[in-house]
C-alpha positions in Angstrom: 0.0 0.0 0.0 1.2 3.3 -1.1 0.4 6.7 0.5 -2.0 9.1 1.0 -2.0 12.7 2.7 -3.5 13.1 5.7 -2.9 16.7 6.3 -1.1 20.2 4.5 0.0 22.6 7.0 0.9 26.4 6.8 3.5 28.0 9.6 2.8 31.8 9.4 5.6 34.3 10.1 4.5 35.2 13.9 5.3 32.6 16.4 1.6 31.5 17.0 0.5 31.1 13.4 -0.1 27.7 12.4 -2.9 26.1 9.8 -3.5 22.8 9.7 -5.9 21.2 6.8 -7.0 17.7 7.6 -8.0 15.0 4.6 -10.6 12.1 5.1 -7.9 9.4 4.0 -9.5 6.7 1.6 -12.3 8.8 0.8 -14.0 12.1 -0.9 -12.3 15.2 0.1 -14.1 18.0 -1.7 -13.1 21.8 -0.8 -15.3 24.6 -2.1 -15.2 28.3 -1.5 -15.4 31.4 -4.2 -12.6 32.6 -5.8 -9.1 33.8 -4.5 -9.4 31.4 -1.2 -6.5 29.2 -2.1 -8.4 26.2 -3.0 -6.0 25.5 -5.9 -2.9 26.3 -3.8 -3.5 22.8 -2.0 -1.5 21.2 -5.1 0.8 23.8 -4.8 2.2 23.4 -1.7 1.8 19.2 -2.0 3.9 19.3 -5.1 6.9 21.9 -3.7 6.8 19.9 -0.9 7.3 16.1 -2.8 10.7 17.9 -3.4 9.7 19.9 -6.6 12.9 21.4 -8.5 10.5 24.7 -8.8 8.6 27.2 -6.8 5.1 26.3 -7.5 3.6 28.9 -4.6 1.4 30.9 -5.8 2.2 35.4 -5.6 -0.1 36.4 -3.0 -0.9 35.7 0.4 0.9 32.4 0.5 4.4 33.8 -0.2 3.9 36.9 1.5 2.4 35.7 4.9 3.7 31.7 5.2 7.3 30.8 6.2 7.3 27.0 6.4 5.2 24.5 4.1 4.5 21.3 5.4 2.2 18.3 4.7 2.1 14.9 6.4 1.5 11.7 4.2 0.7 8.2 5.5 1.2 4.4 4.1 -0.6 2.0 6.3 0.8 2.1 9.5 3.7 4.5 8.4 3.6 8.4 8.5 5.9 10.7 7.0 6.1 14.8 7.7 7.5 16.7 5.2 7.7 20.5 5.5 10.2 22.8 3.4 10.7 26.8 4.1 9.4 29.3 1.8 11.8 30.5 -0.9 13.9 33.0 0.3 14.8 35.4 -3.1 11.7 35.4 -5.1 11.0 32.0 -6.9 14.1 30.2 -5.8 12.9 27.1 -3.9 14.6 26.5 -0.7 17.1 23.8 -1.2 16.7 22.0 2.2 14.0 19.9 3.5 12.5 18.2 6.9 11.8 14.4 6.6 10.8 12.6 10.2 9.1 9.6 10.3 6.2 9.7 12.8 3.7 7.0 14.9 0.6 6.9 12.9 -1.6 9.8 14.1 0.9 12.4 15.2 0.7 15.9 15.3 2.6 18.1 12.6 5.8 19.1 14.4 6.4 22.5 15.8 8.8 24.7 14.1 11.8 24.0 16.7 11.7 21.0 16.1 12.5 20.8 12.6 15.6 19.8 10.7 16.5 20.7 7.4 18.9 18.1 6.8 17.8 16.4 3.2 18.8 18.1 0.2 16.4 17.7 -2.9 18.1 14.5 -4.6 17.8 12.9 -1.0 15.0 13.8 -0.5 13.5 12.1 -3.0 14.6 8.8 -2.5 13.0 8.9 0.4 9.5 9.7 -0.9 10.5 7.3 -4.0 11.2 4.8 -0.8 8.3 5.3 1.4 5.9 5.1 -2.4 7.0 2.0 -3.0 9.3 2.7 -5.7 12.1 0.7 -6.1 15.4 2.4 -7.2 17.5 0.0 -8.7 15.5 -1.2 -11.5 17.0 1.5 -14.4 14.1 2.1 -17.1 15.2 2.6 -20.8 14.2 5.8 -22.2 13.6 7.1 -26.0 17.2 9.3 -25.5 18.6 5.9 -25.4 19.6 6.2 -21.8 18.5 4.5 -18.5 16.8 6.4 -15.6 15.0 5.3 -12.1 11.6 5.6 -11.7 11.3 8.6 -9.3 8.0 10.1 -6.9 8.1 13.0 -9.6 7.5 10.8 -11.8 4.3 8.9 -10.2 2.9 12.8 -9.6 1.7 12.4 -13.5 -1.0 10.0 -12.5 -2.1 12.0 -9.5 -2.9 15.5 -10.2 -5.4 17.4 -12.9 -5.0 20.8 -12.5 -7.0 23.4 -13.2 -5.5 24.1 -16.9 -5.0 20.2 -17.6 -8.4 18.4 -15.9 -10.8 19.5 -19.4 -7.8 20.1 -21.7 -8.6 18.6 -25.3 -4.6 18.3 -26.3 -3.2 17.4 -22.5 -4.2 14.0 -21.1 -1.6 13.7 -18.1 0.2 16.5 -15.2 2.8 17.8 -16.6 2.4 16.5 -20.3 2.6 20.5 -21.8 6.4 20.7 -20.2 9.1 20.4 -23.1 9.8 16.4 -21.7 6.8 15.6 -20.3 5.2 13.6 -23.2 8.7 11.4 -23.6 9.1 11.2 -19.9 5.3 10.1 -19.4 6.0 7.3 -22.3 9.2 6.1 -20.4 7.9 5.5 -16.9 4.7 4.3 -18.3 5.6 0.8 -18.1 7.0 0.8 -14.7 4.1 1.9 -12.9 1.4 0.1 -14.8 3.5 -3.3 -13.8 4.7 -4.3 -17.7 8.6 -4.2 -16.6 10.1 -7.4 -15.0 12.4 -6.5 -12.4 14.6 -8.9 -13.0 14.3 -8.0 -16.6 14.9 -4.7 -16.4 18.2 -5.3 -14.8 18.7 -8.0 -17.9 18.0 -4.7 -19.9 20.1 -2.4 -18.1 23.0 -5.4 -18.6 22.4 -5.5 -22.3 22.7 -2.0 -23.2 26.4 -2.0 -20.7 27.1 -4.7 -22.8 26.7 -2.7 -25.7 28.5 0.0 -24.5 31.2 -2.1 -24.0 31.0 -3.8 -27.4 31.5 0.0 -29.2 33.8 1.2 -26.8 36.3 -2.2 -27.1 35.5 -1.9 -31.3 37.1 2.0 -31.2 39.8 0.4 -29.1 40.7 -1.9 -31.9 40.4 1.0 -34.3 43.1 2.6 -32.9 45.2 0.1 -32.0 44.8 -0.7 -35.8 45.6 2.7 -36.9 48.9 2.9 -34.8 50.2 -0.2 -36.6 52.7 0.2 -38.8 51.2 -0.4 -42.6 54.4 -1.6 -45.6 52.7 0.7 -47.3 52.9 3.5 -45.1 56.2 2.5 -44.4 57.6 2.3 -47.7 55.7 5.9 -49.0 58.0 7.7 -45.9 60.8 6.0 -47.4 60.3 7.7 -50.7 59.6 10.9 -49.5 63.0 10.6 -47.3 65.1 10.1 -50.4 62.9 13.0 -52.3 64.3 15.2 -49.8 67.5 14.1 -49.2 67.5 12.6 -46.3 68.4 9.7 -47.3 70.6 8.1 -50.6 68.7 7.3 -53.7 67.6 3.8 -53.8 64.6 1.4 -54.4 61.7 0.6 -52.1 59.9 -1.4 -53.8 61.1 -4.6 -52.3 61.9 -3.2 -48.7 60.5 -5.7 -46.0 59.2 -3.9 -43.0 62.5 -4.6 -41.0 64.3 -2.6 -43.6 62.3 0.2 -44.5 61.6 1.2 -40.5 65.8 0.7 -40.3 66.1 2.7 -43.0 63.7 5.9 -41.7 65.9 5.7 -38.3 69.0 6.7 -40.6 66.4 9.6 -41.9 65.6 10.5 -38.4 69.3 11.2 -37.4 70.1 12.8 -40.8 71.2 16.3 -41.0 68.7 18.6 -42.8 69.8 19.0 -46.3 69.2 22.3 -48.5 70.1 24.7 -45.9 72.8 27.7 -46.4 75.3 29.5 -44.3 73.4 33.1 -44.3 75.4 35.2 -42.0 74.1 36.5 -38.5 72.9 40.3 -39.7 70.4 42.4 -37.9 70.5 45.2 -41.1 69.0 43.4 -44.5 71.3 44.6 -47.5 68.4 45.0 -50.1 66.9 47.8 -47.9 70.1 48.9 -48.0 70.9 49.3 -51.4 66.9 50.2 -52.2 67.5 53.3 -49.3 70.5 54.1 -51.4 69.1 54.0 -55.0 66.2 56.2 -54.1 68.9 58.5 -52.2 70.4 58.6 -55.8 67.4 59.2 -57.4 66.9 62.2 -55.7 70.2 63.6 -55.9 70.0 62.7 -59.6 66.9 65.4 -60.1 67.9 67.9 -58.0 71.6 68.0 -60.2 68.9 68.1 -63.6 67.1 71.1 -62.1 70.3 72.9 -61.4 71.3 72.2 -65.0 68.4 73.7 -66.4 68.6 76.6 -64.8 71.9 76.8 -65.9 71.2 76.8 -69.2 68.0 78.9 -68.8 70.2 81.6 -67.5 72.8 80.6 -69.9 70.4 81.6 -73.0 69.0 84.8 -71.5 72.2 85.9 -71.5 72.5 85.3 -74.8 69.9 86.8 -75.9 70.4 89.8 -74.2 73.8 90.3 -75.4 72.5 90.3 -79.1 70.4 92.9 -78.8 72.8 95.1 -76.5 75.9 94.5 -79.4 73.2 95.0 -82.3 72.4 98.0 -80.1 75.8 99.5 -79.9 77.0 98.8 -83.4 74.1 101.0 -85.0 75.4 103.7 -82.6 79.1 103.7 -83.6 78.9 102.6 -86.7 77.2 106.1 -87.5 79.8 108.0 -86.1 77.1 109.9 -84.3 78.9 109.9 -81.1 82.1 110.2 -79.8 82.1 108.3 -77.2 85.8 108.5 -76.0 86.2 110.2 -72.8 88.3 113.2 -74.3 85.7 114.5 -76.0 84.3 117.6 -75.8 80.9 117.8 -74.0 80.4 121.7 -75.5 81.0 120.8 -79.0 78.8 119.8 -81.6 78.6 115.6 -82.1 78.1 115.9 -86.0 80.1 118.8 -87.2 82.7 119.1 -84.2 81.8 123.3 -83.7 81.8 125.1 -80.9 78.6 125.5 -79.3 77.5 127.8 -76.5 74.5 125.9 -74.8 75.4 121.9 -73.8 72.6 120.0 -75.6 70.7 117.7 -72.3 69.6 115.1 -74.8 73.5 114.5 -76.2 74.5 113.8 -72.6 71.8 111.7 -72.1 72.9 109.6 -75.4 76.5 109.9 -74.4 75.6 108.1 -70.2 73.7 105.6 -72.2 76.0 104.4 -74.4 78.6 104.4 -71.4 76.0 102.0 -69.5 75.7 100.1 -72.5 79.3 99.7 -72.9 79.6 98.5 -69.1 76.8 95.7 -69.4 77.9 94.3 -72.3 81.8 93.8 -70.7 80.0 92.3 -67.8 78.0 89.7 -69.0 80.9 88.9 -71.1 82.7 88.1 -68.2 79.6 86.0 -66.4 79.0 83.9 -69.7 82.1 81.7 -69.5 81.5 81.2 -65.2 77.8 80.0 -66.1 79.0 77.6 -69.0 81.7 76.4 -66.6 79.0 75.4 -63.8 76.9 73.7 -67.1 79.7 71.8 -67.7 80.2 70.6 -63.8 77.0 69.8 -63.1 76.8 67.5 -66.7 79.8 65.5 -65.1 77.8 65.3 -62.0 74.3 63.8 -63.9 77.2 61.5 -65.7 78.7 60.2 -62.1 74.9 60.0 -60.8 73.7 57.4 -63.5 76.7 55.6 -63.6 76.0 55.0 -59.7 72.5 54.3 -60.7 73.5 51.4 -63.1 75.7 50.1 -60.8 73.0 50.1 -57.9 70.9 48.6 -60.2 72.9 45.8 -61.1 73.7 45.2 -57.7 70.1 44.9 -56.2 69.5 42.5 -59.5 72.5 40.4 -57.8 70.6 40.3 -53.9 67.5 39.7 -55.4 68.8 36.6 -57.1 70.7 35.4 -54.3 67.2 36.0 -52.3 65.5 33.8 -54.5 68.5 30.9 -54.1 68.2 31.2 -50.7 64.7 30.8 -50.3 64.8 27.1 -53.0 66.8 26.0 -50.3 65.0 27.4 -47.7 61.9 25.5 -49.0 63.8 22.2 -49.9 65.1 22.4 -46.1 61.5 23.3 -44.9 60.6 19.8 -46.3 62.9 18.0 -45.0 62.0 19.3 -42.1 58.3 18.0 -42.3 59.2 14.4 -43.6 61.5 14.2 -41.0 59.2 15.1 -38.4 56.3 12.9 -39.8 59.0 10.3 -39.5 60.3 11.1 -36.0 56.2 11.0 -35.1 55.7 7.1 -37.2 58.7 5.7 -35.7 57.3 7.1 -31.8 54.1 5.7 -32.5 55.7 2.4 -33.8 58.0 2.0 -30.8 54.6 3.2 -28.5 52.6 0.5 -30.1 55.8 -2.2 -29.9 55.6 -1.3 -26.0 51.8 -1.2 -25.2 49.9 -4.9 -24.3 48.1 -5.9 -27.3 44.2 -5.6 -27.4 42.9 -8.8 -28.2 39.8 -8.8 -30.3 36.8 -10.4 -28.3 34.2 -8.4 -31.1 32.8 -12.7 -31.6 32.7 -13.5 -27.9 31.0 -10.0 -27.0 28.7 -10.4 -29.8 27.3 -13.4 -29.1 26.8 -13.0 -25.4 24.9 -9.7 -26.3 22.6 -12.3 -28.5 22.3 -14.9 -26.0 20.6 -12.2 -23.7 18.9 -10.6 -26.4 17.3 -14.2 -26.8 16.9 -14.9 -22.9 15.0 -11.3 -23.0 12.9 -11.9 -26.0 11.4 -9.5 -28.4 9.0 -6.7 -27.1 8.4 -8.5 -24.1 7.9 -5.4 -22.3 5.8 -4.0 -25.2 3.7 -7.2 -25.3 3.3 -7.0 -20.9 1.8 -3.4 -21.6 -0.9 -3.8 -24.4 -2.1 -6.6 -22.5 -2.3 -4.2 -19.5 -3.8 -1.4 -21.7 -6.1 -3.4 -22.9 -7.6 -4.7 -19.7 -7.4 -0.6 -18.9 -9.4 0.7 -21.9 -12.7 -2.0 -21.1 -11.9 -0.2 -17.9 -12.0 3.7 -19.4 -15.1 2.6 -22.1 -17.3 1.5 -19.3 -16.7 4.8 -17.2 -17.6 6.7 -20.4 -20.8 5.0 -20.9 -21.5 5.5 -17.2 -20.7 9.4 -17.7 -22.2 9.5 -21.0 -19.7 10.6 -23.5 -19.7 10.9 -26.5 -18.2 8.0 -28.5 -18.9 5.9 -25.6 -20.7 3.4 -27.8 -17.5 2.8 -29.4 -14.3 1.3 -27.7 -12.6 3.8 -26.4 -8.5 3.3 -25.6 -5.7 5.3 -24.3 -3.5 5.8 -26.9 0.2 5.8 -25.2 2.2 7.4 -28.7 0.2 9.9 -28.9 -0.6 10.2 -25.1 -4.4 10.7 -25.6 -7.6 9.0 -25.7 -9.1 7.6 -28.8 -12.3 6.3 -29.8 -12.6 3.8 -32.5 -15.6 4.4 -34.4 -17.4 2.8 -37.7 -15.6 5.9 -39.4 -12.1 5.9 -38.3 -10.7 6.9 -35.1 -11.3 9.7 -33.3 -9.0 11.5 -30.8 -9.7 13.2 -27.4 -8.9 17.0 -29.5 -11.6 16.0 -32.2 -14.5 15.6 -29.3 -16.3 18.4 -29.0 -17.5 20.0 -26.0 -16.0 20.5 -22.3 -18.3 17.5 -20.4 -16.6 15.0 -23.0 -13.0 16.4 -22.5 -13.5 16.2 -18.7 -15.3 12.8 -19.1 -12.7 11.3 -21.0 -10.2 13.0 -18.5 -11.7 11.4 -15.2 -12.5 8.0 -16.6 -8.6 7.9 -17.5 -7.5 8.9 -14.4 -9.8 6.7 -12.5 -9.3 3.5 -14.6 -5.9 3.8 -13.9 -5.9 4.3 -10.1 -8.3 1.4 -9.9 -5.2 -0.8 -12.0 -2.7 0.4 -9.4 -4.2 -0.4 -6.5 -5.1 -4.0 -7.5 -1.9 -4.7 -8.6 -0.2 -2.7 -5.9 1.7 -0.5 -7.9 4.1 2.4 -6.8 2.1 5.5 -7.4 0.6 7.1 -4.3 -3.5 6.3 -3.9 -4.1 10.0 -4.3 -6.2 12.0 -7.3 -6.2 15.7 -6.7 -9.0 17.3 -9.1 -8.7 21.0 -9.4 -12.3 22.3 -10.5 -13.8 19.5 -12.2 -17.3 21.8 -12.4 -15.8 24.4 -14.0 -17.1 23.1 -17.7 -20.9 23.0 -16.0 -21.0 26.1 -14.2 -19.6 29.9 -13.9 -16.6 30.4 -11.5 -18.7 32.0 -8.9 -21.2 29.5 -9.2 -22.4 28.8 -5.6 -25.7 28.1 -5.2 -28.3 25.2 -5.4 -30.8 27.0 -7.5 -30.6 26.2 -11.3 -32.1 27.2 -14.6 -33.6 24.2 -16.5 -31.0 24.2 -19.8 -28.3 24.1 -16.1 -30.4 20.9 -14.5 -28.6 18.7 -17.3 -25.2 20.0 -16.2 -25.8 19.2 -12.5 -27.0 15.6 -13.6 -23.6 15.0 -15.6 -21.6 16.6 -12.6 -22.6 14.4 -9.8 -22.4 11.6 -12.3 -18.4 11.8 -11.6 -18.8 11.7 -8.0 -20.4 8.8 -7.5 -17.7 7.3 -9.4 -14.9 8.7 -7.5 -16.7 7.9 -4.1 -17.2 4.0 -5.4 -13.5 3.6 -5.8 -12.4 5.4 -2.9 -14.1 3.0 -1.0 -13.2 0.2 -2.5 -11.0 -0.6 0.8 -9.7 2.7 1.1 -7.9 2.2 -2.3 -8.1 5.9 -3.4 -8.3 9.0 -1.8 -9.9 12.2 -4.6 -9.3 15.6 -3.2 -11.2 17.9 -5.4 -11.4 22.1 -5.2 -15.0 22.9 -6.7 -16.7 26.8 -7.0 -19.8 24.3 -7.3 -21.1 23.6 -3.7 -24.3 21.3 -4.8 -26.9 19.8 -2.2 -27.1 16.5 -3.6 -25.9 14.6 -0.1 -23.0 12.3 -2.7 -21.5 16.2 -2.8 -22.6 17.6 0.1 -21.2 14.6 2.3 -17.7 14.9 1.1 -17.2 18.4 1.5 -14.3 19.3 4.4 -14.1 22.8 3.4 -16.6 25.4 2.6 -14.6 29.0 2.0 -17.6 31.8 1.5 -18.4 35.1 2.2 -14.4 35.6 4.0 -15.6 32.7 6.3 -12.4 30.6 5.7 -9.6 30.1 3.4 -6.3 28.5 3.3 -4.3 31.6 4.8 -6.6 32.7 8.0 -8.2 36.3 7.1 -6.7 37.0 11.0 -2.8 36.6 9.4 -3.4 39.5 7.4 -4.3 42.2 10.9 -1.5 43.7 12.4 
């Protein structure tokens, strides 16, 4: 027998605050009450206590006005409290939690006397422990893996909350979380009884064995691959005497022996193709390149001068032909006597005496004296600019020459660059052949030393069939369609009883696909292609119950508990609170207490199942009015106390 919770309570944050909600175990618990009385926070604070990896509390009064969580759940004679702080930064569950086994019947524990000793992994074996589930049996998922069943695990098949309990696409708790449909199809088995116990540790063996037949076939792979090939051998050998590192000869019939004798030789040889370059920081081609371009400039700067030169050089020219054309038209008239003996008061053309000193003959007279004056100096500038043509011609003459011969000799490094760097690459080569070699002959000498794998691939194999054949094929699939099968007679005669639609058809749970599915004369039709609310619910409950009623007759590991959150909520409004009804509504309170009868008949089928349900409905029919243990209306009760929230 697997448990059942016999009480949730709530430690307030002052010293005398303490809630305690007590459950009717093998039996009916319905709690109803209007909106925003924390009806639907009882599966919160169940789940973050079954050591829940989030904060499923509720924002509101719970996390503003509780500090410690705590329920207490009870198999047969055994009892179990669990209580767990409130998160302490925001929605960070608290990472510690109190387990204490208690006498049947005991009080929930005061606050100083609690422990919070289990961390969350812990504390889960535990619960796993005390629901019956056993922990070495390793279940093989879709991921290809292997996982223990866990009490998270049997929560699926315990719990319709408020979004899931009429959901067309969702069948199970926790099937809309990103692995909760492949998780759901894993442990399936396990809890409906289909996996052997010794067989699953047959299972778990065979896929080891497995793992040890890939793992010891890479290990042959590389021991393989370090082997020394004649062919790889011989190819080294070649490349050895392509480089020089060895003497020309022919490989192609080296034994082994001789080819890896022959690529030690390699290994010691010097590297051939290298040169003697001496040890220089300053690199000559810069240096002649720096001094060509030094040339270069010095080469245009001695041009310019030249033409200047000879710019000047013809201005001069120039002006002397006109000045001596100038002058020779004046003497060669006679006009003028230019000598300086001559008289200044006599006439130029007929030599008489005058009495007035003509201004414009002494005017002609300082002219042709000027005259006289520039031409004898230019004269004597003319051979000084000629003699700086010539010097700077021989200096043009000494640049080029120094220009060829720079030339020539950067030609000369460039060629001797290009000689160096064949044998540079020729010695690069050699370099790699003879490290690929020095890297072969390591691994050869690694692989002479290391033990030998020896290849057991045919004795592996076969034991790896022999249990394959001792398991079977699809036993396990085989155990659970015979179990689904007995459990879909089980969920077609609730449906008729609740009358569903499709209920005159047989109706099975289909595990792929995780929903239920009604095989009619047309085809098949799935839980999402049923209309209406009553026949999502319907098909929801009859699931749910079916299974619970397969557990407990075979004694299965999941605990004997169904918590439904709002099961009316497809009949009736939210606030929905009274008895009186419209007649279209009478129809709706007939289906609705058509589920509770249900739910009573197996929860008293010897205490095999205990349904907590949260309803807005409060009916007066006595199988719903019996069964309530809460009624929160009109601020007269909820699950905080009102009184928490006074100062």
């Amino acid at each position: 027998m697997t448990w059942q919770l016999k009480s949730l309570t709530l430690y307030g944050k002052q010293a005398d605050q303490v809630r305690t909600l007590e459950f009717n175990l093998g039996a009916l618990n319905i709690v109803t009450g209007d909106s925003l009385t924390g009806k639907s926070s009882i599966w919160g604070v169940t789940d973050y206590c079954m050591a829940s990896s989030g904060y499923p509390i509720s924002a509101g009064a719970l996390r503003e006005r509780v500090r410690i969580f705590a329920v207490q759940i009870v198999a047969g004679e055994q009892q179990l409290f669990v209580a767990r702080p409130a998160s302490e930064r925001g929605t960070t569950p608290f990472p510690r939690i109190c387990l204490v086994f208690q006498q049947r019947g005991a009080e929930p524990l005061a606050i100083e006397d609690m422990q919070f000793t289990f961390t969350v992994d812990a504390a889960r074996s535990v619960l796993a422990t005390f629901t019956g589930i056993d922990l070495s049996i390793r279940l093989p998922t879709t991921r290809g893996n292997t996982m223990s069943p866990s009490i998270r695990q049997a929560l699926f098949f315990c719990v319709q909350k408020q979004s899931e309990i009429a959901n067309p696409e969702q069948l199970f708790h926790s099937q809309g979380e990103e692995y909760g449909p492949r998780t759901i199809r894993d442990v399936f088995p396990y809890f409906v009884g289909a996996v052997d116990p010794d067989q699953a540790v047959q299972r778990a063996q065979l896929r080891q064995m497995k793992i040890d037949l890939r793992d010891h076939e890479r290990a042959l792979q590389q021991q393989e691959a370090a082997t020394p090939a004649p062919g790889q051998v011989r190819a080294l050998v070649r490349e050895a005497i392509e480089t020089s590192l060895l003497e020309p000869r022919a490989t192609e019939d080296l034994t082994l022996e001789e080819a890896v004798q022959l690529l030690n030789e390699a290994s010691a040889a010097s590297l051939p193709g290298s040169l003697d370059m001496p040890v220089d920081s300053d690199d000559p081609l810069a240096a002649v390149v720096q001094e060509r371009d030094r040339l270069r400039g010095a080469f245009q700067q001695a041009r310019l001068r030249l033409t200047d030169l000879r710019a000047a050089l013809g201005e001069r020219n120039e002006f002397m032909t006109q000045a001596l054309d100038h002058r020779e038209r004046l003497t060669s008239l006679t006009l003028l006597d230019a000598s300086p003996e001559a008289s200044t008061d006599q006439c130029p053309v007929c030599h008489s005496t005058v009495s007035n000193t003509n201004e414009v003959v002494n005017a002609l007279r300082t002219d042709l004296e000027d005259l006289n004056a520039n031409v004898l100096f230019v004269s004597d500038d003319t051979s000084q600019v000629q003699a700086l043509i010539a010097e700077q011609e021989a200096a043009l003459g000494e640049i080029r020459q120094a220009l060829a011969a720079n030339r020539d000799e950067q030609d000369a490094l460039e060629a001797s660059i290009r000689t160096a760097s064949r044998y540079h690459d020729a010695a690069l080569r050699a370099a790699s052949v003879s490290g690929r070699i020095s890297m072969f002959l390591e691994n050869a000498e690694r692989y002479d030393l290391a033990p030998r794998t020896s290849d057991r691939r045919e004795e592996m194999r076969a034991a790896i069939e022999s249990l394959e054949e001792a398991l079977g094929d699809d036993v396990q699939a085989d155990r659970v369609n015979s179990s689904l099968s007995l459990i879909n007679q089980r969920i077609s005669d609730k449906a008729r009883e609740l009358a569903l639609e499709h209920s005159d058809a047989p109706v099975r749970l289909d595990l792929r696909r995780l929903t239920v599915v009604a095989d009619t004369s047309v085809g098949p039709v799935p839980l999402k292609e049923m209309g209406g609310g009553q026949n999502w619910l319907g098909y929801h409950l009859a699931t749910l119950l079916s299974l619970h009623e397969w557990f407990a007759e075979h004694a299965r590991p999941v605990p004997q508990l169904l918590i439904l959150d709002q099961p009316s909520q497809v009949y009736f409004p939210a606030d929905y609170k009274g008895t009186a009804l419209q007649p279209f509504q009478e129809s709706d309170r007939t289906a609705l207490l058509r589920v509770y009868p249900i739910a009573e008949a197996i929860s008293e089928s010897n205490g095999s199942l205990q349904v907590i349900a949260m309803e807005h409905a409060d009916l007066e029919q006595p199988i719903f009015s019996s069964a309530v243990i809460q009624r929160w209306r009109d601020r007269q009760g909820a699950l905080v106390p009102f009184e928490w929230f006074t100062p």
